[in-house]
N, CA, C and O of each residue as an XYZ file, in Angstrom:
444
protein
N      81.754    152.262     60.240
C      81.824    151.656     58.927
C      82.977    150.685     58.832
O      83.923    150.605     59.615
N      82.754    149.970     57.769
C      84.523    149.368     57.197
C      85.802    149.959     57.633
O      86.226    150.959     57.054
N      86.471    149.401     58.641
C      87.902    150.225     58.523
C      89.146    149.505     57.573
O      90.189    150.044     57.203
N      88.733    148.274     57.341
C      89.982    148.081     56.049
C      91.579    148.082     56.339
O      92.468    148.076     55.487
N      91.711    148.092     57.611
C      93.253    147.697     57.638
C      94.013    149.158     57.361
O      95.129    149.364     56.883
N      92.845    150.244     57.909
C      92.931    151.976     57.601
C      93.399    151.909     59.506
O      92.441    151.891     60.279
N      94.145    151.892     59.823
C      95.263    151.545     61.420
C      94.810    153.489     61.884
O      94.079    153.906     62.782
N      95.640    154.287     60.792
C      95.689    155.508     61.165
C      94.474    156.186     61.461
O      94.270    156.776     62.522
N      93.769    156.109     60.638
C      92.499    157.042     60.566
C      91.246    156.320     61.057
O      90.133    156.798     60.838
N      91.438    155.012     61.810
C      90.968    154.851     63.078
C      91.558    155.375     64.238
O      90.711    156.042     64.833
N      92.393    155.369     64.691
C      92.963    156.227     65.541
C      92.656    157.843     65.838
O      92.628    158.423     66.923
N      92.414    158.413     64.363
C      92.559    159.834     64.127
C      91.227    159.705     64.460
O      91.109    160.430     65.448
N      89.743    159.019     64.126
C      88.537    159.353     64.426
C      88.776    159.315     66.198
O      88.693    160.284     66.952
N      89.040    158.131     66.505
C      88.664    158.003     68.091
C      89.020    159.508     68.725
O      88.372    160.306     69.404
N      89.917    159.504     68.355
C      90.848    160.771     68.760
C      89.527    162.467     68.462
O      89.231    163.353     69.263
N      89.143    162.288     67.222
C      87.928    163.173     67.040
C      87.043    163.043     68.005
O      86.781    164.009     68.721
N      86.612    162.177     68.130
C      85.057    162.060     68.956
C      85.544    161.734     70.454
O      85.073    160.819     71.130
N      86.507    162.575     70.854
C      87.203    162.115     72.138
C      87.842    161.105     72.810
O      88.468    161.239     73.861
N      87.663    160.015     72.144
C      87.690    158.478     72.922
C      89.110    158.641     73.879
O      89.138    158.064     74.966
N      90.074    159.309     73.504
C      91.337    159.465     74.119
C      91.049    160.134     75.627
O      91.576    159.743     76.669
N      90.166    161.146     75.511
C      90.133    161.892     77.094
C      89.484    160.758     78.188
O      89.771    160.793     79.384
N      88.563    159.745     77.594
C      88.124    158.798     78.950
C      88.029    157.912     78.224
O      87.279    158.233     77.302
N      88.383    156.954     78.130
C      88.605    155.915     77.616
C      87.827    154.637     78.051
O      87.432    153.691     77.370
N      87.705    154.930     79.619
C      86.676    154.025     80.009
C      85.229    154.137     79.789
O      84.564    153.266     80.349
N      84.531    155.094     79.036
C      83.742    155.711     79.029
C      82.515    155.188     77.953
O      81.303    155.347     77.805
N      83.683    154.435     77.281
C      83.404    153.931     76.175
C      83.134    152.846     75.865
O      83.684    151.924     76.468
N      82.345    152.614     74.987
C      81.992    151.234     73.986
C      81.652    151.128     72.703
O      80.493    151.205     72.295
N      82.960    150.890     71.790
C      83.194    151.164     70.864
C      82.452    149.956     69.859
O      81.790    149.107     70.456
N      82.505    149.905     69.040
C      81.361    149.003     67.704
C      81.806    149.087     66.619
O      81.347    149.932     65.850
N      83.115    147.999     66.123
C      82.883    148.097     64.810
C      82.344    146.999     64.202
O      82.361    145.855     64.659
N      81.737    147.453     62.886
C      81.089    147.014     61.807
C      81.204    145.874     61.063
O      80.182    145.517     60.476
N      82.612    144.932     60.887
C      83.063    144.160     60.412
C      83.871    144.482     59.193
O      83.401    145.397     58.518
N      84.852    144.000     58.807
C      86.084    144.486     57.707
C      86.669    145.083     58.210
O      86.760    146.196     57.692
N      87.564    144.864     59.639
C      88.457    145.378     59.731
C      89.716    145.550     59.189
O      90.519    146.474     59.318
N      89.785    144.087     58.300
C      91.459    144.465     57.337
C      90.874    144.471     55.936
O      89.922    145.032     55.393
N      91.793    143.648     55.583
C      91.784    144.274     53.757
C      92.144    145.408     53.454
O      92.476    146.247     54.291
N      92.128    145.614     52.113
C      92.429    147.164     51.392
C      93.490    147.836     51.911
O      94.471    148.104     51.218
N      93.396    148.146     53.086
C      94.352    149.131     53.542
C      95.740    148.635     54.056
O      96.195    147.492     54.095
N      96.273    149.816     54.436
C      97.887    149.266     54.329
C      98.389    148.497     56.193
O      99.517    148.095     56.480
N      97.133    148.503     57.172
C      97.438    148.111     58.326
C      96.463    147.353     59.103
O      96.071    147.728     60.208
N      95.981    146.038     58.388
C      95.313    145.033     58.425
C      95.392    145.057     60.159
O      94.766    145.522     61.111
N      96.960    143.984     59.794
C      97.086    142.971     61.276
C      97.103    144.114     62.456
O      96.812    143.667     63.566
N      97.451    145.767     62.383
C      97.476    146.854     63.614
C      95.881    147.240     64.096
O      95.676    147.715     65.213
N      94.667    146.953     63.028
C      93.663    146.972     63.005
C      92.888    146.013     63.840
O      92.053    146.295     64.700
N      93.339    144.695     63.408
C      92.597    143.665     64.152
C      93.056    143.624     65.421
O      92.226    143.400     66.303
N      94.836    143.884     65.887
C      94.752    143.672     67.213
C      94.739    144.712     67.946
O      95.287    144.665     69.047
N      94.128    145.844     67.512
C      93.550    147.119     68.095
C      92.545    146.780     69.043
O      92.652    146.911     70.263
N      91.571    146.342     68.426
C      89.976    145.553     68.351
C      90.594    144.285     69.336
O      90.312    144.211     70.532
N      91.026    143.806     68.993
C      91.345    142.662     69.956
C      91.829    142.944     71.341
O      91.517    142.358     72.378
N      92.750    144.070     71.151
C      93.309    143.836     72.706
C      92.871    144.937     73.370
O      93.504    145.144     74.405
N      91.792    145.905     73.073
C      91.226    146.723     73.554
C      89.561    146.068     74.245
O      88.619    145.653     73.570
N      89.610    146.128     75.177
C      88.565    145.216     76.385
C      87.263    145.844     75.735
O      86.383    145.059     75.381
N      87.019    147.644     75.494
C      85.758    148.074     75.540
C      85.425    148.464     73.823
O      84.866    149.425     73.294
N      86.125    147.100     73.230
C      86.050    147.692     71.636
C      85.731    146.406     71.357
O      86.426    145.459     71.726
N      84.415    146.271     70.537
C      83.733    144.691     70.141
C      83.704    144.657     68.748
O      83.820    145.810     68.332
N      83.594    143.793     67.780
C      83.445    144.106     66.359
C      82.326    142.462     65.818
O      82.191    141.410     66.442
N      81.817    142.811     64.687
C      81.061    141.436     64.222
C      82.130    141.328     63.101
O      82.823    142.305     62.817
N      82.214    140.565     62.693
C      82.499    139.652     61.492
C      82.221    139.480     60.388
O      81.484    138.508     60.223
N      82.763    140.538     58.653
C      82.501    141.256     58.253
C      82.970    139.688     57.003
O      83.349    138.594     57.422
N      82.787    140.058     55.474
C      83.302    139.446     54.541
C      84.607    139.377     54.469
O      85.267    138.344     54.355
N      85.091    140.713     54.548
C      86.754    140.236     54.570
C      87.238    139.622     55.963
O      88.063    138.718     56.102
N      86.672    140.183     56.781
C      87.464    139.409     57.869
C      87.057    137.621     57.435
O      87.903    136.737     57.567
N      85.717    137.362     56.948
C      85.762    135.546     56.881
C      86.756    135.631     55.751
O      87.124    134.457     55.792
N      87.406    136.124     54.844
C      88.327    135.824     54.011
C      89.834    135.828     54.489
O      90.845    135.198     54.178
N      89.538    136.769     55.333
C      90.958    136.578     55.608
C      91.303    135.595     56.999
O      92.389    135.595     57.578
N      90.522    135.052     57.247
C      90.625    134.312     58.094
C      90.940    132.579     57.539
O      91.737    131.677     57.798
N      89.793    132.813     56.659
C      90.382    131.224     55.573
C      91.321    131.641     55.134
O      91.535    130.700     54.369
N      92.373    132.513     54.901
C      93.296    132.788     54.101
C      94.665    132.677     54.980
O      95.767    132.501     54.460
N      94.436    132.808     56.431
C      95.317    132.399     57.730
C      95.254    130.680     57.850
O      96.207    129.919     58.013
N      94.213    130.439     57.753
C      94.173    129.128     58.283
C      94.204    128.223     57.140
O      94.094    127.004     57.271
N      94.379    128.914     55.823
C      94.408    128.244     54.429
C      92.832    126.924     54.425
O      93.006    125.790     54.871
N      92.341    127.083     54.225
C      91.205    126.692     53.673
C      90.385    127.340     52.755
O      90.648    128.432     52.251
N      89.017    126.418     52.453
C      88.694    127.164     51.512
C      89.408    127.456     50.232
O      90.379    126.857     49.770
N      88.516    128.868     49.551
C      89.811    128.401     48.163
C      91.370    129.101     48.229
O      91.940    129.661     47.293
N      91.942    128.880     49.762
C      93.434    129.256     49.968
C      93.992    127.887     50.303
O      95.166    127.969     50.663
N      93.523    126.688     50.295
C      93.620    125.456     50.737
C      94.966    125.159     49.652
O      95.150    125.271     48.440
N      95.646    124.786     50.652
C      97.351    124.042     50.126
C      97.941    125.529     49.377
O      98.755    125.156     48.533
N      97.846    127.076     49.357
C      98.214    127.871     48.636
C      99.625    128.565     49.991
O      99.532    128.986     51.144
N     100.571    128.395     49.212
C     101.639    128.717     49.774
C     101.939    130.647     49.749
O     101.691    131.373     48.786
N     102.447    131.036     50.924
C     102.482    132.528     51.269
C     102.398    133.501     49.792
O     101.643    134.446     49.561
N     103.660    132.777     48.748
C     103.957    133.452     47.697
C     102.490    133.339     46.536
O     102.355    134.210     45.677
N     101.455    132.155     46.660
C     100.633    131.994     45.866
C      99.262    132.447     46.477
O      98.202    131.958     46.085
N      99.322    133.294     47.343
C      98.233    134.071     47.675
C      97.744    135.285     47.066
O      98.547    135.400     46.140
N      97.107    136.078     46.992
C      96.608    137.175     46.442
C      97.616    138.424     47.338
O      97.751    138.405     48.562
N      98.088    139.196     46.648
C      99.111    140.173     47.616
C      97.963    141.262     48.592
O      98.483    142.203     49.193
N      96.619    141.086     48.680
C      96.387    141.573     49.545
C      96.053    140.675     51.160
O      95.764    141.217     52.226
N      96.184    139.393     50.935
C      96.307    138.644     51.812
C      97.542    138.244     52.125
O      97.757    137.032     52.128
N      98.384    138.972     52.384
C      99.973    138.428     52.087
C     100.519    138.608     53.732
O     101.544    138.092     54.180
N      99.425    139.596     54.600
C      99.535    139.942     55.448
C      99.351    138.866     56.873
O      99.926    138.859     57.961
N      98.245    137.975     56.266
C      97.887    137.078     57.207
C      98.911    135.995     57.785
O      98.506    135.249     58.676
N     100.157    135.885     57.335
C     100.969    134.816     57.728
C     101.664    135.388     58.799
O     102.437    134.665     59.428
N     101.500    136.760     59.168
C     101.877    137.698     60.263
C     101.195    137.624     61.394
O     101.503    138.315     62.365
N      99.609    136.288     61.406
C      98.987    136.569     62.604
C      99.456    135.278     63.153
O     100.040    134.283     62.723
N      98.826    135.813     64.596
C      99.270    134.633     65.516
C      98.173    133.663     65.818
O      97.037    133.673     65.345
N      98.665    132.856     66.645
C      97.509    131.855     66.618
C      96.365    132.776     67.539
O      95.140    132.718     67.427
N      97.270    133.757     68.608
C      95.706    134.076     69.155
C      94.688    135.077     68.462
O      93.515    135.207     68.813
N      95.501    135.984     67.099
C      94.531    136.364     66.228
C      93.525    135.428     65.507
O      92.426    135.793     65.089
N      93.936    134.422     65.431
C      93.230    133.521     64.398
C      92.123    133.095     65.377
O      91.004    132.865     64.920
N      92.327    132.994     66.503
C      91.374    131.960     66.964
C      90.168    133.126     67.308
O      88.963    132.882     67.240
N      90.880    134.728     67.774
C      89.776    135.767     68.145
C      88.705    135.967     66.976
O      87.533    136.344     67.005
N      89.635    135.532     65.834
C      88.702    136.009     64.523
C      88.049    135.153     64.319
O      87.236    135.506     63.464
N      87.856    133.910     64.680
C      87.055    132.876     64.416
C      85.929    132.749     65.158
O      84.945    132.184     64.682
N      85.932    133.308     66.540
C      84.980    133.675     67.550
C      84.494    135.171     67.205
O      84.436    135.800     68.261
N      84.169    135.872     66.233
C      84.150    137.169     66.030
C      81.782    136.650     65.675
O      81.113    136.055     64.830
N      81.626    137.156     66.548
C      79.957    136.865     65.522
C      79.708    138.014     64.638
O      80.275    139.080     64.398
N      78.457    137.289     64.174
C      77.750    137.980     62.587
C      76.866    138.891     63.472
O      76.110    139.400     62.645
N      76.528    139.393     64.706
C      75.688    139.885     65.138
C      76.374    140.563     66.425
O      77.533    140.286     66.731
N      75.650    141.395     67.101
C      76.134    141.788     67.957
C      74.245    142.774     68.612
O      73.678    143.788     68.206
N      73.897    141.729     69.762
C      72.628    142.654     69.960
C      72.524    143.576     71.349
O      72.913    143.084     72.408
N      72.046    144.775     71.310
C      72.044    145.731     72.485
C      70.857    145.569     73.210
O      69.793    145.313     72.645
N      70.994    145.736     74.748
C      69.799    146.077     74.957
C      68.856    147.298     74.937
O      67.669    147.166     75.235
């Protein structure tokens, strides 16, 4: 589902359903919305990012918060302090978050 920038209790599931004992074992899927709401956006996305066997699609908040990094859209010319305080987080990413999230697809198909 949505993890929302929920850092911990992604961790705490993997940790449930084993992912910690083999790690290679795995191929993980998330859903899209990885930040927002919660209190650990940017630990969320580069979870997902720098983990090789963990893929995600590209959810509403993530396209928001991605115009909201790269200021476009309706964040266009809006300075750190004139953002919405739940996007307050995005001036914390780097360019190589921005560019992973921009390559993130709306789909993801199995065989």
């Amino acid at each position: 589902g949505d993890v929302h920038g929920c850092y911990e209790e992604v961790l705490d599931l993997l940790e449930k359903v084993g992912y910690d004992e083999d790690p290679g074992q795995w191929t993980v899927i998330f859903v899209g919305d990885l930040v927002n709401k919660g209190p650990h956006s940017l630990e969320c996305l580069r979870l997902v990012r720098q983990t090789p066997s963990f893929y995600s699609v590209r959810g509403n908040h993530d396209d928001a918060a991605l115009a909201a990094g790269l200021r476009v859209g309706r964040f266009e010319g809006m300075r750190h302090e004139d953002l919405p305080e739940l996007y307050h987080w995005v001036d914390d990413m780097t360019r190589e978050d921005l560019e992973w999230m921009s390559q993130l697809p709306y789909s993801i198909s199995l065989p």
